[in-house]
C-alpha positions in Angstrom: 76.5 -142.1 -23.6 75.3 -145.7 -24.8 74.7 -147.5 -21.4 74.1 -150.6 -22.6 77.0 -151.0 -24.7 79.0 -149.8 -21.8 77.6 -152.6 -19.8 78.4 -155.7 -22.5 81.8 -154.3 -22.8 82.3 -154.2 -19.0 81.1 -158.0 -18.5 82.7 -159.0 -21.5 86.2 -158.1 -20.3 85.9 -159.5 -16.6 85.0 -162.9 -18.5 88.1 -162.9 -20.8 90.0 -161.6 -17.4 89.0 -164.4 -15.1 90.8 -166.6 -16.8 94.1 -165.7 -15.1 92.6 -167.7 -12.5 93.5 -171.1 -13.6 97.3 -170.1 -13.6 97.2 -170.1 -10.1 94.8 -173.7 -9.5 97.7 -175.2 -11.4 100.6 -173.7 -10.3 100.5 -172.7 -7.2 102.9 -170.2 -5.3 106.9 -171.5 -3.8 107.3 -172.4 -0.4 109.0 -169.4 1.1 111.7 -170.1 3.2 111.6 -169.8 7.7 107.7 -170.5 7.2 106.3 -172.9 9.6 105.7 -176.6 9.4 102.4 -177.5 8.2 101.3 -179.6 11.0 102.5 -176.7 13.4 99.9 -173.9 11.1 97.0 -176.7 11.4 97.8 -177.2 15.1 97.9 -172.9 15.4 94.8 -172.6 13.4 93.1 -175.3 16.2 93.8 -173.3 18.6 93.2 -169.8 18.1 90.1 -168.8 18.7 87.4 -167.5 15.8 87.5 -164.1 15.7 84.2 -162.5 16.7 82.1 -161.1 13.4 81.1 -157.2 13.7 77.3 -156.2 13.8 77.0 -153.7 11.1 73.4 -153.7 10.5 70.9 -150.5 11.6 67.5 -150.9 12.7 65.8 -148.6 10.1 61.8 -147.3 8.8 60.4 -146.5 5.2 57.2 -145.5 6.5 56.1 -141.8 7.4 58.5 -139.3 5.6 60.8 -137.1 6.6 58.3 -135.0 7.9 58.8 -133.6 11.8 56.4 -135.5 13.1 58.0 -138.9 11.8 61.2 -137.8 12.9 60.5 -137.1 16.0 58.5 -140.5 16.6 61.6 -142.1 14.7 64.1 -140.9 16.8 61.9 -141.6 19.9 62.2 -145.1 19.1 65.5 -145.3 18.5 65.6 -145.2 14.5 68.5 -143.4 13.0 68.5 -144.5 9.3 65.5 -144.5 7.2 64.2 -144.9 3.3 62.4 -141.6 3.3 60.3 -142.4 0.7 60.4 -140.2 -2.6 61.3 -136.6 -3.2 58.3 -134.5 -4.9 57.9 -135.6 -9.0 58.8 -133.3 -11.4 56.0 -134.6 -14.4 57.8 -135.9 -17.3 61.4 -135.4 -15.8 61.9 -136.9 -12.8 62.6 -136.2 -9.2 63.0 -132.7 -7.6 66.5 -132.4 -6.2 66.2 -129.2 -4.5 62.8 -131.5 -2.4 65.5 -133.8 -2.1 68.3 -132.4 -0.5 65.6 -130.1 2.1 64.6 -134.3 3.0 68.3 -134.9 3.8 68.6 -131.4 5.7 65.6 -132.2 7.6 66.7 -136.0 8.8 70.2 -134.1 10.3 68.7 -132.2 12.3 67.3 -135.3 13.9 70.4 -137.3 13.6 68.5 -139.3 11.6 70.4 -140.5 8.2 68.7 -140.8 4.8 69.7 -144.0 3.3 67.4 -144.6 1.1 64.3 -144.2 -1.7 61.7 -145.8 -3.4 61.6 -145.6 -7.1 58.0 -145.4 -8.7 58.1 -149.0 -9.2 56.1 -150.2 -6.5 54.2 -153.3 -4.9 50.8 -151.2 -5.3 51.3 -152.7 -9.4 51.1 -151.0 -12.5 47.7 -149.0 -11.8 48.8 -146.8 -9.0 52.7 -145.8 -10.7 53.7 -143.2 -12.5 56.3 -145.6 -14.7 53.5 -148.2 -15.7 54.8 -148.8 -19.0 58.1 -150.1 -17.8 56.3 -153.3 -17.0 53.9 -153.0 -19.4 56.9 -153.4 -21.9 55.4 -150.7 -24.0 57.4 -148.8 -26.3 58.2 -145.8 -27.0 56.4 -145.1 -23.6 58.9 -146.8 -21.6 61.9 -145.3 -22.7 60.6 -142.1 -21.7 59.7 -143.4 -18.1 63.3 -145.5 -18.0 64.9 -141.5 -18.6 63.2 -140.4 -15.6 64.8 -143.4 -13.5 68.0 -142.6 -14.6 67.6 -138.7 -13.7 66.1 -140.0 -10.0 69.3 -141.9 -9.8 71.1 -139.0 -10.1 69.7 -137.1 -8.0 69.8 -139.7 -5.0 73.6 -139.6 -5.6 73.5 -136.2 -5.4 71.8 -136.0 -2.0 74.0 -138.9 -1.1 70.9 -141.6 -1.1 73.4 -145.0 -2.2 70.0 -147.3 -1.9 67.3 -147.0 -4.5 64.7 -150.1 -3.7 61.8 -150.8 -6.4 59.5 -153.8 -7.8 59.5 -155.8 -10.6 55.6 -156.7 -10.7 52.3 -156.4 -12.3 49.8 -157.5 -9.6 50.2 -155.7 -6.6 50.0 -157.3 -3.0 47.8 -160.3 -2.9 45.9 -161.5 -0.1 42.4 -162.5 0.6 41.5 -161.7 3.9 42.4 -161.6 7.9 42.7 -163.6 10.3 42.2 -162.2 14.3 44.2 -163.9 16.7 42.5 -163.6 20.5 45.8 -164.9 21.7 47.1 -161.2 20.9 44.5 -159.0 22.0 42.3 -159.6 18.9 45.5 -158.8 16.5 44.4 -159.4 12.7 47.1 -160.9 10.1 46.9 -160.1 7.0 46.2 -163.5 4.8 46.5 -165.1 1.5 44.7 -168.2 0.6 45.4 -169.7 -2.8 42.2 -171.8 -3.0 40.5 -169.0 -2.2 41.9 -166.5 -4.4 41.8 -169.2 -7.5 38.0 -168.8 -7.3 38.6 -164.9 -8.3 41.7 -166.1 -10.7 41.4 -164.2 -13.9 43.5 -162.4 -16.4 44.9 -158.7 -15.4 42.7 -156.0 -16.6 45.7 -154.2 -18.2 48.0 -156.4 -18.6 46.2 -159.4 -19.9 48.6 -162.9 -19.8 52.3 -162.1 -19.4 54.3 -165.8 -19.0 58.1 -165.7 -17.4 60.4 -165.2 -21.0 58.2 -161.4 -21.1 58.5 -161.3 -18.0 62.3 -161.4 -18.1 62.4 -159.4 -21.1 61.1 -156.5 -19.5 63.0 -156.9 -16.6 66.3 -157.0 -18.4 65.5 -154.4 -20.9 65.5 -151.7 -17.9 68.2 -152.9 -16.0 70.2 -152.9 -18.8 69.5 -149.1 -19.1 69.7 -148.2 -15.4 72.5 -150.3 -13.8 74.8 -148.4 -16.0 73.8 -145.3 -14.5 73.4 -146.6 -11.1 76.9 -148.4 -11.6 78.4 -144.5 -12.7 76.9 -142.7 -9.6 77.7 -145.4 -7.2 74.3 -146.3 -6.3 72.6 -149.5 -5.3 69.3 -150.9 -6.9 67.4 -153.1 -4.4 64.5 -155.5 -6.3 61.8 -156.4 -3.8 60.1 -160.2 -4.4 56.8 -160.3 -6.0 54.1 -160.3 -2.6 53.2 -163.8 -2.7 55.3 -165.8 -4.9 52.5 -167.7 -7.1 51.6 -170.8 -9.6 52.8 -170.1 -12.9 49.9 -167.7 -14.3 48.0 -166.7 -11.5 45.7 -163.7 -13.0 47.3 -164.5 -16.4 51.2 -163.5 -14.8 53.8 -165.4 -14.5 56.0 -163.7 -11.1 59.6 -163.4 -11.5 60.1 -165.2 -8.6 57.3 -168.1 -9.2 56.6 -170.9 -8.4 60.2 -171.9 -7.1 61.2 -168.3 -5.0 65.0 -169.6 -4.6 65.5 -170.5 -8.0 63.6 -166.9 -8.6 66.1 -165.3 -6.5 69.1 -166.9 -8.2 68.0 -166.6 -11.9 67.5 -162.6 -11.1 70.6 -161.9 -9.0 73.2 -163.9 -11.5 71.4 -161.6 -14.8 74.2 -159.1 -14.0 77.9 -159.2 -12.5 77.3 -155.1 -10.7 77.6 -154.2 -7.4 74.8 -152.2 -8.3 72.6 -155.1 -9.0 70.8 -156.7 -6.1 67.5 -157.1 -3.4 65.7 -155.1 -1.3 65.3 -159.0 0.7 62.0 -158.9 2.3 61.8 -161.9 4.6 58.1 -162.3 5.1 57.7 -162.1 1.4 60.4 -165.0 0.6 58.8 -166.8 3.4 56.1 -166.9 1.7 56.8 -168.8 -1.1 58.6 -171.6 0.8 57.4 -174.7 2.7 59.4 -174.8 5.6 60.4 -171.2 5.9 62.4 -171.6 9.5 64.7 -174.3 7.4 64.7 -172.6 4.1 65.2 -169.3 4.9 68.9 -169.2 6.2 70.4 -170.7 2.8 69.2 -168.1 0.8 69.8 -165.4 2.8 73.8 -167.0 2.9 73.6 -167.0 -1.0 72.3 -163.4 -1.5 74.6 -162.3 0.9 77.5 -164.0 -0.4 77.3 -162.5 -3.2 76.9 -159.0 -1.7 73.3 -158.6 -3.1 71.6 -157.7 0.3 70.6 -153.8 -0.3 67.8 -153.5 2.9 66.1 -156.1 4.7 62.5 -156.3 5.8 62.3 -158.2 8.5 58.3 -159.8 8.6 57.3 -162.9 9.8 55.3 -165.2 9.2 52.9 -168.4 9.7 52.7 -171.0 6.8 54.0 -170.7 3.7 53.7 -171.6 0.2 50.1 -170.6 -0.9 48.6 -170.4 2.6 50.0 -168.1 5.1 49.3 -164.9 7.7 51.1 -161.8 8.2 52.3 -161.7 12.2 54.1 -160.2 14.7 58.5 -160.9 14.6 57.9 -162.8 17.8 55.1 -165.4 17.0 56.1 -166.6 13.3 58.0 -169.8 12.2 60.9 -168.1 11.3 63.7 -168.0 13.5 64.9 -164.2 13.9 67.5 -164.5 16.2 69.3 -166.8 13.7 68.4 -164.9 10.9 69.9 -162.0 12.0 73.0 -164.0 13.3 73.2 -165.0 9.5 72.9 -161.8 8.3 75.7 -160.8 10.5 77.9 -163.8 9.4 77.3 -162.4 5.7 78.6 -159.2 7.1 75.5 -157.2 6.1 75.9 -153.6 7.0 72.4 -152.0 5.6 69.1 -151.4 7.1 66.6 -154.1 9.0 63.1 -152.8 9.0 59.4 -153.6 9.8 57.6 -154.0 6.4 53.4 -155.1 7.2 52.6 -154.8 10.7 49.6 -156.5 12.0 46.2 -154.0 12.9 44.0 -153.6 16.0 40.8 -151.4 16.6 43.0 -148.6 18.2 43.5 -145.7 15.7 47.1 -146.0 16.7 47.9 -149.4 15.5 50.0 -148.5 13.0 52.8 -147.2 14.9 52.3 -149.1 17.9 53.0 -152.2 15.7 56.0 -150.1 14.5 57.0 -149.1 17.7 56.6 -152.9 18.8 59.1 -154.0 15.8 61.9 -151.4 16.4 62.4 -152.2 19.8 62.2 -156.1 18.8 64.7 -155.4 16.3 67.2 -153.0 18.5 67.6 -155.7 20.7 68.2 -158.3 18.4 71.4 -156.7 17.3 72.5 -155.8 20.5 72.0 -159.5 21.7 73.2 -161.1 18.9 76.4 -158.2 18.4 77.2 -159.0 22.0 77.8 -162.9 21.5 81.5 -164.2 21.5 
């Protein structure tokens, strides 16, 4: 089957069909006879009260596996939808499906549903994947690796997994140091610090200088090869932002999403009219490439999820912004939670809201404490904001 001729075919008609659209601005439909007065429908409209918007959003995890252990912490907590990760890697083919379905078998038995994977296209960048070439742009390597997508893909539809969330990045996570907070029992964020960083700035051992038209390229030459297949199976393909939005050539790469991160976001949600096309929207990272994220946030977060595009959320916050910021708890950032998740309600988003980077202590716990911190944070978000009229 030739995906990508499947794909220009498919956007090309819904262009030449949307034109039936102007019949109707010019026309418009007859009055029909016994209907109301318009003053009377404005006055009625007035009047009734706004009908209260569903909460149909999960608190969910993608850290731990599906493992009994996890589970059971999971499902202590309150968790009952997850990304469970990746099922074991058949070299040179792609996922194991009978791994996969034992993963769905095992979250049951915890009422625990599996919504979700991780492809092998990860914020760790291209050293630590096992697709490297795909965003290397190296052919004939990358076809190969772009095969072994489109097999995982079926075999999350097979195992009923609709979300499949991956990056579109070279670098992996950036930061430059920590910062301890005494305020919260010695807490330490994680930190990035341009200036800093600059004095380290220099081209990407592999990768060397990549600017934003290769950066596209590459970017569109695999979705064009995968959203067919995700778009045949019924599965969603959630793009995570680039972990900090940066200048233009930072290490020799220009970010998908850099320098401006909502013209970022816009540029790589309009590249394909699917509903299999869109973000794994990680707030803390989108925060991060803003000035006033408590401001900023909400409109994109309306324009992704006007257009359907909002596959999972992470829900991090934090302090600063635009080429200076830490990594906190959901409590003590500058965004605005509650009204981000009364936006994401509005939007009528019905996926996942998770922790993502969770500050660290000295107690070999820290890790799920500061998990355990952010579910019950994010549980009773939802029920307070779900409850308003």
């Amino acid at each position: 089957m030739n995906y990508l001729n499947k794909l220009k075919r498919r956007n090309l008609l819904k262009m030449v069909s949307s034109g039936s659209l102007g019949a109707l601005a010019f026309g418009g439909a007859p009055a029909l006879a016994g209907c109301a007065k318009p003053e009377e429908t404005v006055m009625a409209a007035e009047s009734a009260p706004e009908p209260k918007k569903p909460m149909l959003m999960k608190v969910g995890c993608q850290h731990g596996g599906t493992g009994k252990e996890n589970l059971e912490y999971l499902a202590r907590h309150g968790v009952f939808n997850i990304d469970g990760g990746s099922p074991k890697l058949i070299e040179g083919v792609g996922w194991d499906l009978e791994d996969s379905l034992k993963m769905k078998e095992a979250c049951e038995k915890y009422g625990i549903s599996l919504d979700a994977y991780h492809l092998p296209l990860s914020s760790a960048g291209i050293e630590r994947v096992s697709t490297p070439n795909i965003m290397l742009g190296k052919s004939p390597e990358r076809d190969k690796e772009i095969e072994m997508i489109q097999q995982m893909i079926e075999v999350a539809a097979k195992t009923d997994v609709k979300v499949l969330l991956y990056n579109m990045t070279i670098h992996p996570v950036l930061r430059t140091g920590r910062t301890v907070d005494p305020k919260r029992g010695n807490a330490s964020y994680s930190t990035w610090n341009y200036e800093e960083a600059t004095l380290q700035d220099k081209p990407h051992p592999i990768a060397g200088t990549v600017d934003s038209d290769e950066m596209y390229e590459r970017i569109t030459y695999f979705l064009d090869r995968v959203i067919p297949v995700a778009e045949e199976f019924g599965v969603k393909l959630g793009n995570h932002i680039a972990d900090p939005p940066t200048p233009v050539n930072y290490g020799g790469i220009t970010r998908w999403n850099s320098p401006k991160v909502f013209e970022g976001i816009k540029k790589f949600g309009q590249l394909y009219d699917s509903p299999s096309h869109g973000f794994n929207l990680c707030l803390g990272s989108t925060a991060e490439g803003l000035v006033d994220p408590r401001k900023e946030i909400i409109p994109i977060i309306e324009w992704v999820g006007g257009r359907n595009q909002i596959f999972n959320i992470h829900l991090r916050n934090i302090k600063g912004g635009w080429n200076h910021f830490m990594e906190v708890y959901p409590d003590n950032g500058d965004m605005d939670f509650p009204q981000v998740v009364r936006t994401l309600r509005d939007v009528g988003y019905d996926g996942m809201i998770m922790p993502d980077h969770t500050p660290r202590h000295e107690d070999p716990a820290a890790s799920k404490q500061g998990h355990a911190f952010s579910f019950g944070y994010n549980i009773a978000l939802i029920q307070a904001i779900g409850s308003e009229a």
